[in-house]
N, C-alpha and C positions, 0 to 999 in steps of 0.2 A: 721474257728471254728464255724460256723453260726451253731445252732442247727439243730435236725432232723426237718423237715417240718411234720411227723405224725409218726406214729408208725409204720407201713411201710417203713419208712427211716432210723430205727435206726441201724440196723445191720449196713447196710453199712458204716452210717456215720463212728461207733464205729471202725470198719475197718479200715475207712480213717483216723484216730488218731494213728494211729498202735496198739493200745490195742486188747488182745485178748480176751476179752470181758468188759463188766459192771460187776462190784457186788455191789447189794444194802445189805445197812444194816439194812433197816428199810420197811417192807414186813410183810404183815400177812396172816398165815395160820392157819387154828384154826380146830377143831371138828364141824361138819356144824352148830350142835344144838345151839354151842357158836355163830357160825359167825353168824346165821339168825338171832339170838336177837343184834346181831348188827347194822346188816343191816335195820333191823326194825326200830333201835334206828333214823340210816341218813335216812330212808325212813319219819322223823318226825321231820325231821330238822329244818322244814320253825316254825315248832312249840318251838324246842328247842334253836337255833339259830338266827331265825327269814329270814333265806335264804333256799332253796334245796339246797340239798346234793342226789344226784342222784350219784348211784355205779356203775360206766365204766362199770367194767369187773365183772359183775354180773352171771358169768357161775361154771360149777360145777368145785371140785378142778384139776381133773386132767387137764380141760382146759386151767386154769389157770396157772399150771404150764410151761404149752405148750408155752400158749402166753410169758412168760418169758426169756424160752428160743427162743423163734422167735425174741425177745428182742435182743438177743444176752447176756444174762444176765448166766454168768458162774457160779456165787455164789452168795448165799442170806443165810439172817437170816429171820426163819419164827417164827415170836414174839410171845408172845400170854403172854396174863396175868390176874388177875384173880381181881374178883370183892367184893369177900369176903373169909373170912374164910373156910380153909379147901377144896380147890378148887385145890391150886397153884401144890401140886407135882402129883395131876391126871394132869394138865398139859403137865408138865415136862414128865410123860410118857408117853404122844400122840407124845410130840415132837419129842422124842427118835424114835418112830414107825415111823413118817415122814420123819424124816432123814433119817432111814435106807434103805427106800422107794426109796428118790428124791437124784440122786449123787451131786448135785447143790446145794442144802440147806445144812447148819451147823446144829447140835443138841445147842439147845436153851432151855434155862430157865427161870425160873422166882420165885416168893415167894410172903409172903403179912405178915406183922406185927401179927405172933401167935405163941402159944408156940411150939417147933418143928420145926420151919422153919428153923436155923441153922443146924439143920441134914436134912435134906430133901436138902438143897440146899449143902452143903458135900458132899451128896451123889451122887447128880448131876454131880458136879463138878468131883466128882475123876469117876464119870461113859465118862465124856470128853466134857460136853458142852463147845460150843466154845461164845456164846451169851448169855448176859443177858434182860428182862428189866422188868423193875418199871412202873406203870402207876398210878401214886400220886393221878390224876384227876379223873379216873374212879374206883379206888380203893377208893378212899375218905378217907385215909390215913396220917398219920406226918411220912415222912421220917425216921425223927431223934427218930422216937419210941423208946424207948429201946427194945424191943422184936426185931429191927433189929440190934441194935450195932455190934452183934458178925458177923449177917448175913454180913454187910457191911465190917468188917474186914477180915471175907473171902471172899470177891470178890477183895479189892485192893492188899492180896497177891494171889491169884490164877493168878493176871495179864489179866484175863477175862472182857473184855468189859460191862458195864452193860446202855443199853440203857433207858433214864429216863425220862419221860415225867415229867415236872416239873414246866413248866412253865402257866400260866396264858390262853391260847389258848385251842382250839373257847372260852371258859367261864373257871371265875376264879372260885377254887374251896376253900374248907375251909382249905388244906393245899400247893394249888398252891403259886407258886412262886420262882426265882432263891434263894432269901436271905433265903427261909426256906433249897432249899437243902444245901444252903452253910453250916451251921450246921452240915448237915453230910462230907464233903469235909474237913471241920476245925479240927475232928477229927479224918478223914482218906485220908488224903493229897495225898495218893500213888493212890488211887482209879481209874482206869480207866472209866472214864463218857463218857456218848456220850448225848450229851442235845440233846432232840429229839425236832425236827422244831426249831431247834438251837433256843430254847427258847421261841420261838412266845408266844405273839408280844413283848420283851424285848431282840429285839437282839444287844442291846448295850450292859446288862448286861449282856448275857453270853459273849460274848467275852470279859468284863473284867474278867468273871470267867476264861475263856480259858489263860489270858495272866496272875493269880494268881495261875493256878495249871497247873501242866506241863502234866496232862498226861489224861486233859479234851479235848475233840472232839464237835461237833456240828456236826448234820447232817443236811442235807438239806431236808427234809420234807415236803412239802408245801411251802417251803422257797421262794418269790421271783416271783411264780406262778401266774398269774390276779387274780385266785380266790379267794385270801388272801391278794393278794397286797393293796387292796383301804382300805381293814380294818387294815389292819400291815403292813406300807411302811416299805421297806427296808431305815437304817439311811442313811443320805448323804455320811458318811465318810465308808461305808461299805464295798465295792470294799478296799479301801485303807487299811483297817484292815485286813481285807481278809492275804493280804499278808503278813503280818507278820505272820499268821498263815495257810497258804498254804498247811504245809502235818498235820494237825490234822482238816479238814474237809473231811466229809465222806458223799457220796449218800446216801439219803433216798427218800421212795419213797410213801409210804403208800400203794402200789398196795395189794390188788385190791378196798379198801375203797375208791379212789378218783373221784371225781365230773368228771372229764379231763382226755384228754390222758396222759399215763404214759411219750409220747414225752415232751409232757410241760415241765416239771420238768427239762429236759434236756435241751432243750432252754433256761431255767431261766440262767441254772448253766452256759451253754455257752456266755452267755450277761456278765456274771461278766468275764469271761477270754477272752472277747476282751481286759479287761484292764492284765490282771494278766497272759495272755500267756498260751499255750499250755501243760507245765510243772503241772501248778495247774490244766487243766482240767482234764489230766490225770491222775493224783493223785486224784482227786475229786472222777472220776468215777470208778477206779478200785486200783492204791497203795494203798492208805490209808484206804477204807475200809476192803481191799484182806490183809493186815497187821494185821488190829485188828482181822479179823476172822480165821487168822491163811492159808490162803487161798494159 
C-alpha cells in the first residue's frame, strides 16, 4: 500500500488497489479572472502566511483537467465560492457550463449569507448539483447567519454534500472555527458536511464532530502532507480514530492551489492504511467520495 513515488506513478498504483479510479472531492476550477486573484493571493504567501505557497500545476484549465485525468482521477467536484455579495449564483452558472464541458466533474455549488440566496441555491439544486461548498474563511462570514437558516435546511434535505471550510487554517478568521459551525449542525442534524482539511489544525475536534453527527465527513486536504505537518501534527491517536470512522473520510486534494505534488497527498493517506488496511484506502480514495457525489 506504499504510496505513489510522483505523479507519474499514480495511475498504476491506483490500478494496483483494483479501483477503477480516484475521485477527489475537494478540486478547484474557477473562471480564470477568479482563479488569478487567487493565485496572486498564494503568489503572497510568504507575506500572508509567513511561508511560499508556490502553485504546482499553474497551467491553463484545459491542461489541467488533462493532468487529472493522467491522475487516473475519474470524478471530481470543481469548488468554487464567492467572496461577497452577489457573486455566488454567477458562480453556480459557470459551474453548470463546466460540468457540461468535463464528463468527470459533478455540477457544483455554492451561496453566501444574502437576501435570495435560498432561491438561488433551490434553483441549483432542483437544476441537479451534486456538490456544495462554504468557504467561512475567505468569505469572512457567521455560518449561523440567519440569511442562511433556510439555505442550510435545504441542503440537509436535498441529501447534497456541502463542503465547509470552517476551520481555523493556514489563519483564523472572525468567524472560523469547529464550535461556531456546530451551531449550524445543532439545528440541522441531518446535514451532510464534509469539513474541509478535516478541520485543520483541530483535527481532534472534528472527528468528535464526525462521531456527534452521523452524516458529517472530513476530507483529507492538505491533511497529513510535510507541508502542514510541522505547523498541524497529525494527534497521536489519529490512525486509531480514523477507524471508527473509515467509510465517512473522503479525498481532497486542493488541485491545482497546492505547494506539492498532487502524489503527496496520496502518500499521506497511504501511511495511515498501513495501520487501517486496504479496505479504508479504498474507500478513502474512491467509495466514499464516489458515494457522496452520487458517482
Amino acid at each position: 500500500m506504499t504510496g505513489p513515488g510522483g505523479d507519474g506513478q499514480i495511475r498504476d498504483w491506483v490500478r494496483g488497489l483494483g479501483l477503477p479510479g480516484l475521485v477527489d472531492l475537494h478540486v478547484h476550477f474557477m473562471p480564470e479572472r477568479v482563479l488569478a486573484k487567487v493565485w496572486a493571493y498564494f503568489d503572497a504567501a510568504a507575506q500572508h502566511y509567513g511561508t511560499p505557497w508556490p502553485v504546482t500545476y499553474r497551467v491553463d484549465e484545459q491542461a489541467r483537467v488533462e493532468l487529472l485525468r493522467g491522475f487516473g482521477v475519474i470524478g471530481f467536484a470543481p469548488l468554487v465560492y464567492p467572496h461577497k455579495p452577489g457573486m455566488a449564483d454567477w458562480l453556480n452558472e459557470w459551474s453548470a457550463g463546466f460540468a457540461e464541458q468535463v464528463p468527470e466533474a459533478v455540477r457544483t455549488g455554492t451561496f453566501y449569507p444574502e437576501p435570495g440566496a435560498a432561491d438561488y441555491l433551490a434553483r441549483a439544486l432542483s437544476q441537479g448539483v451534486r456538490c456544495l461548498k462554504a468557504h467561512v474563511q475567505v468569505g469572512d462570514y457567521d455560518p449561523a447567519d440567519p440569511l442562511l437558516d433556510k439555505v442550510w435546511g435545504l441542503i440537509a434535505e436535498s441529501g447534497v454534500p456541502v463542503v465547509i471550510h470552517c476551520g481555523h487554517g493556514p489563519l483564523p478568521g472572525r468567524f472560523t472555527g469547529l464550535e461556531v459551525f456546530e451551531q449550524v449542525l445543532r439545528r440541522h442534524p441531518r446535514l451532510t458536511a464534509v469539513l474541509a482539511h478535516a478541520g485543520l489544525p483541530d483535527y481532534s475536534g472534528a472527528l468528535d464532530l464526525v462521531a456527534r453527527y452521523p452524516r458529517v465527513h472530513l476530507d483529507t486536504t492538505m491533511v497529513g502532507v510535510p507541508f502542514t505537518v510541522e505547523g498541524a501534527p497529525l494527534p497521536a491517536d489519529w490512525n486509531a480514530r480514523l477507524a471508527e470512522f473509515g467509510d465517512r473520510i473522503a479525498l481532497g486534494t486542493d488541485f491545482p492551489n497546492i505547494p506539492y505534488e498532487y502524489s503527496e497527498q496520496l502518500r499521506a493517506i497511504a501511511g495511515w492504511a498501513e495501520d487501517l488496511g486496504p479496505d479504508f484506502l479504498r474507500a478513502v480514495l474512491h467509495d466514499t467520495p464516489a458515494k457522496l457525489l452520487g458517482r
